[in-house]
Structures are given as C-alpha cells and as structure tokens.
LUMTORSE-904057 format. One record per residue (C-alpha): chain; x, y, z; residue in three letters. Coordinates in steps of 0.5 Angstrom, whole numbers, always signed. Example, Ala and Ser with C-alpha at 12.3 -4.5 7.8 and 13.67 -1.06 7.14 Angstrom:
residues 2
('A', (+25, -9, +16), 'Ala')
('A', (+27, -2, +14), 'Ser')
***
This chain:
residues 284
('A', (-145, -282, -503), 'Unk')
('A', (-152, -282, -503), 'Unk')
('A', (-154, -277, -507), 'Unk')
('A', (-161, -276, -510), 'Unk')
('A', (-162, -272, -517), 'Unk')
('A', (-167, -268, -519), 'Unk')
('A', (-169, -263, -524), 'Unk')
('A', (-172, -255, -524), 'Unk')
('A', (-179, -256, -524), 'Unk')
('A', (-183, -249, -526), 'Unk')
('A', (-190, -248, -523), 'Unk')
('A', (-196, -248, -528), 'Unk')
('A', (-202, -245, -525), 'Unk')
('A', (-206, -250, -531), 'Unk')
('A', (-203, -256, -528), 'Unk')
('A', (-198, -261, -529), 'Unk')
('A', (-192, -259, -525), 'Unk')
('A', (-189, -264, -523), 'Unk')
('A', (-190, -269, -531), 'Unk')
('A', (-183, -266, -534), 'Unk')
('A', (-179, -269, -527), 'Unk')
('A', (-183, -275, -528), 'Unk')
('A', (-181, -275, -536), 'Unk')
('A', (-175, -275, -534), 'Unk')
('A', (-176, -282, -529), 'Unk')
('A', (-174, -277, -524), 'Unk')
('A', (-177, -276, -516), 'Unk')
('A', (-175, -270, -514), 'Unk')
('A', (-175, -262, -516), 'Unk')
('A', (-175, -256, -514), 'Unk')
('A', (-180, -251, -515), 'Unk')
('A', (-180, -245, -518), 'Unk')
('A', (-184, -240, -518), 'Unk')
('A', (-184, -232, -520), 'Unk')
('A', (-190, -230, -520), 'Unk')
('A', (-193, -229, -512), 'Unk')
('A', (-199, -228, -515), 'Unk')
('A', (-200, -235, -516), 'Unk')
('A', (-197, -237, -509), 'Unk')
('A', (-205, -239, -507), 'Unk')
('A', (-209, -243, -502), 'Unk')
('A', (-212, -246, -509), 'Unk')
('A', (-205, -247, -511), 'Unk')
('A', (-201, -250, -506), 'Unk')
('A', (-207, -255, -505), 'Unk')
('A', (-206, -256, -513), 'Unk')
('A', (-198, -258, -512), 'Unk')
('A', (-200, -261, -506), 'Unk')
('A', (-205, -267, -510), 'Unk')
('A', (-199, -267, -515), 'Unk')
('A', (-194, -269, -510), 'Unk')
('A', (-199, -274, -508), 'Unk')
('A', (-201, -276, -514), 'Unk')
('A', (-194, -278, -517), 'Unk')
('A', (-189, -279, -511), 'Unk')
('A', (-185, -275, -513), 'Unk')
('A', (-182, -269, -508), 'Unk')
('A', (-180, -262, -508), 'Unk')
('A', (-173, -261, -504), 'Unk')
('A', (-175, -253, -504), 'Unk')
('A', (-179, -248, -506), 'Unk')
('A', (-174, -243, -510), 'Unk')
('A', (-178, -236, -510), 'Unk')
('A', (-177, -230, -516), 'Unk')
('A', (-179, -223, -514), 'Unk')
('A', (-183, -217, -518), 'Unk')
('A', (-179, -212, -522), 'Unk')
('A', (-173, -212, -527), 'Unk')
('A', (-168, -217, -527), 'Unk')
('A', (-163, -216, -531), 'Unk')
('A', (-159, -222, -531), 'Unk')
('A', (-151, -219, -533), 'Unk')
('A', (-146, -216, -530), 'Unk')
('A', (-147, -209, -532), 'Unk')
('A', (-154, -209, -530), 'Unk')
('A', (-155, -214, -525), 'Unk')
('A', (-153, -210, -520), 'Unk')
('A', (-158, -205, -521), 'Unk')
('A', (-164, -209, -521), 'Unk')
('A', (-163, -216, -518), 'Unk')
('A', (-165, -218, -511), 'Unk')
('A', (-166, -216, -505), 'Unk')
('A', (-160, -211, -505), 'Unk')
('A', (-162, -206, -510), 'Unk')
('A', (-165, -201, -505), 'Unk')
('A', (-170, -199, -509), 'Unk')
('A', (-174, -206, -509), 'Unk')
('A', (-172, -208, -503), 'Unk')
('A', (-178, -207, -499), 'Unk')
('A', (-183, -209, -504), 'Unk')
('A', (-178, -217, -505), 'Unk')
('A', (-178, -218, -498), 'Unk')
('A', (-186, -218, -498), 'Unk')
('A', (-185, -223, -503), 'Unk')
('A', (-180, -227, -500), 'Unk')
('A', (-185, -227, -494), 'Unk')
('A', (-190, -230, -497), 'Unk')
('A', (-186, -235, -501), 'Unk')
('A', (-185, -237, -494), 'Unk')
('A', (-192, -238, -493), 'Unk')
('A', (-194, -241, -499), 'Unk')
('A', (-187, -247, -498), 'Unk')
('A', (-191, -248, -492), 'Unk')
('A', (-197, -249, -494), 'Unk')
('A', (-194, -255, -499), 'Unk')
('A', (-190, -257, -493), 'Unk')
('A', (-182, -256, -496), 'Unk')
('A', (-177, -256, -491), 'Unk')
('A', (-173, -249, -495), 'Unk')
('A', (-174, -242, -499), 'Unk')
('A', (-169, -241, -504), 'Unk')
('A', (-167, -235, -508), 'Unk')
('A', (-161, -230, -511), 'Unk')
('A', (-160, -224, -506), 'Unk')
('A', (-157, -220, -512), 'Unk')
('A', (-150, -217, -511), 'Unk')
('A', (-148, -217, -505), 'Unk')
('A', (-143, -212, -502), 'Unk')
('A', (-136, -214, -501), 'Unk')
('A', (-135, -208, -497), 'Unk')
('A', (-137, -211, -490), 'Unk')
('A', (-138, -203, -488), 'Unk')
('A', (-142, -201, -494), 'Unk')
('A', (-149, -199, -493), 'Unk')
('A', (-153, -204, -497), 'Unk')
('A', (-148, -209, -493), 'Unk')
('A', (-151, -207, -486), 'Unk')
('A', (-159, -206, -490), 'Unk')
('A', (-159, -213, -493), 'Unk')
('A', (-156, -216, -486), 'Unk')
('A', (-162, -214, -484), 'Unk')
('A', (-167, -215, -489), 'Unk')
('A', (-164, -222, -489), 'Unk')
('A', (-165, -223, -481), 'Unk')
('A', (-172, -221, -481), 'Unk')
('A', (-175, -226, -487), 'Unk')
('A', (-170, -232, -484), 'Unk')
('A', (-174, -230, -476), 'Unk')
('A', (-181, -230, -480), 'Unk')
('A', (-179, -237, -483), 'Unk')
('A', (-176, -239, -476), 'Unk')
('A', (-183, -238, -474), 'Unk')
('A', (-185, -242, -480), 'Unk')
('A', (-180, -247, -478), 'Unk')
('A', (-177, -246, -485), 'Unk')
('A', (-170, -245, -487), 'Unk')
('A', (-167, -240, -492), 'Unk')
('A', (-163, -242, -497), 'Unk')
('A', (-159, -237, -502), 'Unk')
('A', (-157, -239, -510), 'Unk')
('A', (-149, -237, -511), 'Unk')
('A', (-147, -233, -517), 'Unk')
('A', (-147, -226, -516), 'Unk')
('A', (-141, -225, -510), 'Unk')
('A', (-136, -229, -508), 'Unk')
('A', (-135, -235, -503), 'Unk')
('A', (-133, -231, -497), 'Unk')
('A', (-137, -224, -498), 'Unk')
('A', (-143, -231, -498), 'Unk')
('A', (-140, -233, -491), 'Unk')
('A', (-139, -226, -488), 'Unk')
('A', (-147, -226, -489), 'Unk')
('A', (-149, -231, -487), 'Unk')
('A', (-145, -230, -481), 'Unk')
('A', (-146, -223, -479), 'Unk')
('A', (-155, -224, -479), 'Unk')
('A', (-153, -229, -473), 'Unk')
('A', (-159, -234, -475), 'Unk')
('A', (-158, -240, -475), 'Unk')
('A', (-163, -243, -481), 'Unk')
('A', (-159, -240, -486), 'Unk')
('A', (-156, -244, -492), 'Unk')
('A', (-153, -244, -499), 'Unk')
('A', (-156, -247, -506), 'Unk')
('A', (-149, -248, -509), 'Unk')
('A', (-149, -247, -516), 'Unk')
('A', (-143, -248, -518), 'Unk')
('A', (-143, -246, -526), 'Unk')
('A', (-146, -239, -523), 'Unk')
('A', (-139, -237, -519), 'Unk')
('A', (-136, -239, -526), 'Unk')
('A', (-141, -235, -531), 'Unk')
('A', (-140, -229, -526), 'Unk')
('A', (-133, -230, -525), 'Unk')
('A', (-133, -230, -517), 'Unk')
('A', (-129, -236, -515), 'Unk')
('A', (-127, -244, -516), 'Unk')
('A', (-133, -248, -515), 'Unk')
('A', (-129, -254, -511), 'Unk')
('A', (-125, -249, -508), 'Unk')
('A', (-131, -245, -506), 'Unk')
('A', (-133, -251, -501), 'Unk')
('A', (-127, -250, -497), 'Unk')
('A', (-130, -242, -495), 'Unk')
('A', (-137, -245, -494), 'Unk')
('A', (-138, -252, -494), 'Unk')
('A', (-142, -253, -488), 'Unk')
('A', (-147, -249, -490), 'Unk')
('A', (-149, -252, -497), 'Unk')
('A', (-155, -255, -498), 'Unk')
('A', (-156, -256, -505), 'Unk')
('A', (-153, -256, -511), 'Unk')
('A', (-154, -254, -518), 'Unk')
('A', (-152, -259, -523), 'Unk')
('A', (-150, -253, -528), 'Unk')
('A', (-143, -251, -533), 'Unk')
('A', (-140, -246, -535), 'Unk')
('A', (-134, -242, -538), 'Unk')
('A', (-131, -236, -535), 'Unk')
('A', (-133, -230, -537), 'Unk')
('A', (-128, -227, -543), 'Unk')
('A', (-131, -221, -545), 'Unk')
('A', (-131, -216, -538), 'Unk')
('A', (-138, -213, -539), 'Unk')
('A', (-141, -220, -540), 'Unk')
('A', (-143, -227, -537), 'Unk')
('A', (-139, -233, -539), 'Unk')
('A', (-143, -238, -543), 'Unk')
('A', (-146, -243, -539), 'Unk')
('A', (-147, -251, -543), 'Unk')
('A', (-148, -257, -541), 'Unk')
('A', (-146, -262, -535), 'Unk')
('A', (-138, -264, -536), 'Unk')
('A', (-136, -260, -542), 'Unk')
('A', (-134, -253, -538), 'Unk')
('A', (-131, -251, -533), 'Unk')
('A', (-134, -254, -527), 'Unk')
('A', (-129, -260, -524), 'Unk')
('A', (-135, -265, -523), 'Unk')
('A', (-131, -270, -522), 'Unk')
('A', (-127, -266, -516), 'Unk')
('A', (-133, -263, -514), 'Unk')
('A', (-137, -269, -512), 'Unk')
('A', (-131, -272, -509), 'Unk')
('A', (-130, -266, -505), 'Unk')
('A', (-137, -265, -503), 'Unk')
('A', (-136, -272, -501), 'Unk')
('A', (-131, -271, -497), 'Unk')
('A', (-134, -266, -492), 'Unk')
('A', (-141, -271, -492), 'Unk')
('A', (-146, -267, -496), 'Unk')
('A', (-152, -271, -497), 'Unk')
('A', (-157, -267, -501), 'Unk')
('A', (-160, -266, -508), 'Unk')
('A', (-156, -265, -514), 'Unk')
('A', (-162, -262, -519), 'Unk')
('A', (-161, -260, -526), 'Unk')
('A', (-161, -254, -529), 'Unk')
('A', (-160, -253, -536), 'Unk')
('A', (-161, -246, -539), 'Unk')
('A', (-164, -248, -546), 'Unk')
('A', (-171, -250, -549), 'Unk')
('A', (-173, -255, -553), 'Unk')
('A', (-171, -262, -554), 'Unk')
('A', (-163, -260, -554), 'Unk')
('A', (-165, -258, -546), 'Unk')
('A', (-169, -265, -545), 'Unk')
('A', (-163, -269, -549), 'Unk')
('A', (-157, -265, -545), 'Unk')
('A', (-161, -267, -538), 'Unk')
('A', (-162, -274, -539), 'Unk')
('A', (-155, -274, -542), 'Unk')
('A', (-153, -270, -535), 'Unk')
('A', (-157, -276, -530), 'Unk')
('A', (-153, -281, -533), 'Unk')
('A', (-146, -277, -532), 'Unk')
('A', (-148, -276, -525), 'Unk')
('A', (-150, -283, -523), 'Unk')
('A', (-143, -285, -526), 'Unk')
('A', (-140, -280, -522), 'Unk')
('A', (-144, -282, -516), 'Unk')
('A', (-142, -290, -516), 'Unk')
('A', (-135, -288, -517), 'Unk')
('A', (-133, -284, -511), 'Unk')
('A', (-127, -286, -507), 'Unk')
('A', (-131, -288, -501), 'Unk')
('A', (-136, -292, -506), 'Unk')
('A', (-131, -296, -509), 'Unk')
('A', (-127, -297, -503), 'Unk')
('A', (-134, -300, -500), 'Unk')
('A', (-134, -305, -507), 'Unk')
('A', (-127, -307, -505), 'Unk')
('A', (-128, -310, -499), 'Unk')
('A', (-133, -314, -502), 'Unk')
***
C-alpha cells in the first residue's frame, strides 16, 4: 500500500507556508485557507516559490468561506457551508474563486465542508445545493479541476446521493473519518462501503462519539479513539485507494506537534503491515 502522509498546512500571507510540513520531515499538505482575499496572483506566485523551493507538494487546496461557522450540532446547520440559504450565493463566489486560485498554484482538487446536507432527497435546500454544486464542479471542469467534499456533517449514503444526483463527474470525497464519528453520522470503515469509490483523501484524525446529544464528540489523537485505524487502512487497502493521509490535529502548541510526529510513525507501522505488504515479504 503506498501511500503518502502529510499534514494540514494553513496558508500565511507573511510567508513560510509549507516550513511546518518540512518541521515534520514531511513532503506533501494540503492547504488551506479561509480568507479569499488572500487568494491573489501575488499570493499564489508566493506558494508557488515555496513549492519549488522545498519540493514539497500540496495534494489539494481546501478553501474556507465567509460568514459565521459555528462548528456544532445546534448551530452548525444554520451557519456552515454552501447548504444555509442565507450564505449560499455569497459561498459559491468563493468557492469560484478558490478554483482559480488552485489553478494558478497547478493543485489538481478544491476541497471543503458543504454543511449539513438534507437527508430528505426531496427537501428544497437538497434540490438547491445539487444545484450549487453542479454549477462550481462545471466551473472547475473548465479549469480542469475536480471538487472534493470533507465528510462529517451527513451521513455516507446522503454523500453518495449528492454526488449522484449533480451528474458531474469530477466529484469526489475528503474522508475524515473522525468527523463521521464526532457528528455521529456513521462508522468510518463501514462508510467505505457506501462511498468508497469516490474518496480521494483522507483525513488521519480520531475521535469519540458524541455523549451528550447537543454536542460534538471529542476528538483526540490517532489511535486512542474511535477510529478502527488498523481496519480502516486494511479496507481502504482493499478497494485500492492510493491517495494521502494527511494529519489534522485540532489542538495547538507542542502537545499538537508532539501528537503529529507520534501519528506519522503509527501510520508507517500500519502501512508496512497491510496484508498485501506482508504477503509481498513472505514470498521474499
């Protein structure tokens, strides 16, 4: 299984992008930025030397939007994403001008949350965020972009239904598995089995289930929750995903480094013994 690991690299106008992946001896990010004012010519000739410069290389550009976000379950559904009416228009310009600014730095995908999908096929904001969605991934076909969506806030199947319904075909998923538990939408290996196909990424991120309702679970880091690491990376194995793992901690301060330099060495151990890699040593 060969597989890349990286890590969650936030955009800095003042420069140093990418040092935090280099500080992990690390060589490839994603990036992310939540400000689209940032999303410049000057800016994307800035990463662009940074790219160079260290040879390390972005996998995508996941891109934030303006407005409230509030990043829980009572909340959330008001304010996240392209689904919330009221920000609707506003998140798709932005989501436009992230494809253009991806472009300009040469990523191959533009990633972000679309909030809480409608689980009602027949449910108005449903039919309205097909439609939002269509008309970004045409705009990125154009670019020669695809469009990658990060789980958490709708179940698997209400995912697949989505990208199903929008007909495109430059669709895809960032799969966080921790999110599907912190939101409690789904098991993250068994999630693989409703929309496998179309995952692209993954998010190397844990977490519990929510205990309290009204609340999100707690997330915590790679291999003390609830994430099934071991058979989630077997599964994704098997249905021959070959893209990054990158690490999203969702702390600060030396605990966050120390967690992502213990999380690269755990995902190389699981890596090296997959079935098919011990099989390969066996016939050795």
């Amino acid at each position: 299984m060969k597989n890349r690991i990286g890590v969650i690299a936030f955009m800095r106008p003042e420069g140093g992008t990418l040092k935090q992946v280099a500080a992990h001896k690390l060589d490839t990010c994603q990036l992310v930025s939540w400000n689209p004012k940032h999303w410049t010519d000057e800016m994307a000739e800035q990463v662009k030397a940074e790219i160079k410069e260290s040879g390390i290389k972005p996998t995508a550009f996941w891109a934030g939007w303006a407005g409230p976000a509030v990043w829980d379950l009572l909340s959330g559904p008001a304010t996240l994403g392209l689904v919330p009416p009221a920000f609707r228009f506003q998140r798709i310009q932005s989501m436009l001008a992230a494809g253009d600014f991806a472009k300009k730095i040469g990523l191959p995908a533009v990633i972000t949350h679309l909030g809480f999908i409608p689980e009602w096929p027949r449910d108005r904001d449903f039919g309205d965020l097909v439609d939002a969605v269509k008309y970004i991934a045409r705009y990125y076909k154009r670019l020669g972009l695809q469009f990658w969506f990060e789980t958490g806030q709708e179940t698997p199947v209400t995912m697949l239904r989505l990208i199903q319904q929008t007909g495109m075909d430059n669709l895809g998923i960032n799969l966080d598995p921790a999110n599907l538990i912190l939101y409690g939408k789904a098991n993250p290996v068994d999630a693989l089995d409703v929309f496998g196909q179309y995952v692209k990424n993954i998010h190397a991120k844990d977490a519990f289930y929510p205990t309290d309702p009204m609340h999100l679970g707690e997330e915590v880091k790679v291999g003390t929750g609830k994430v099934d690491f071991p058979r989630f990376v077997k599964r994704l194995g098997e249905i021959g995903f070959k893209g990054e793992f990158i690490i999203e901690r969702e702390i600060d301060g030396d605990q966050q480094i120390k967690d992502i330099n213990e999380t690269v060495k755990y995902l190389r151990k699981l890596f090296v013994n997959t079935p098919a890699k011990r099989a390969k040593k066996a016939t050795k």
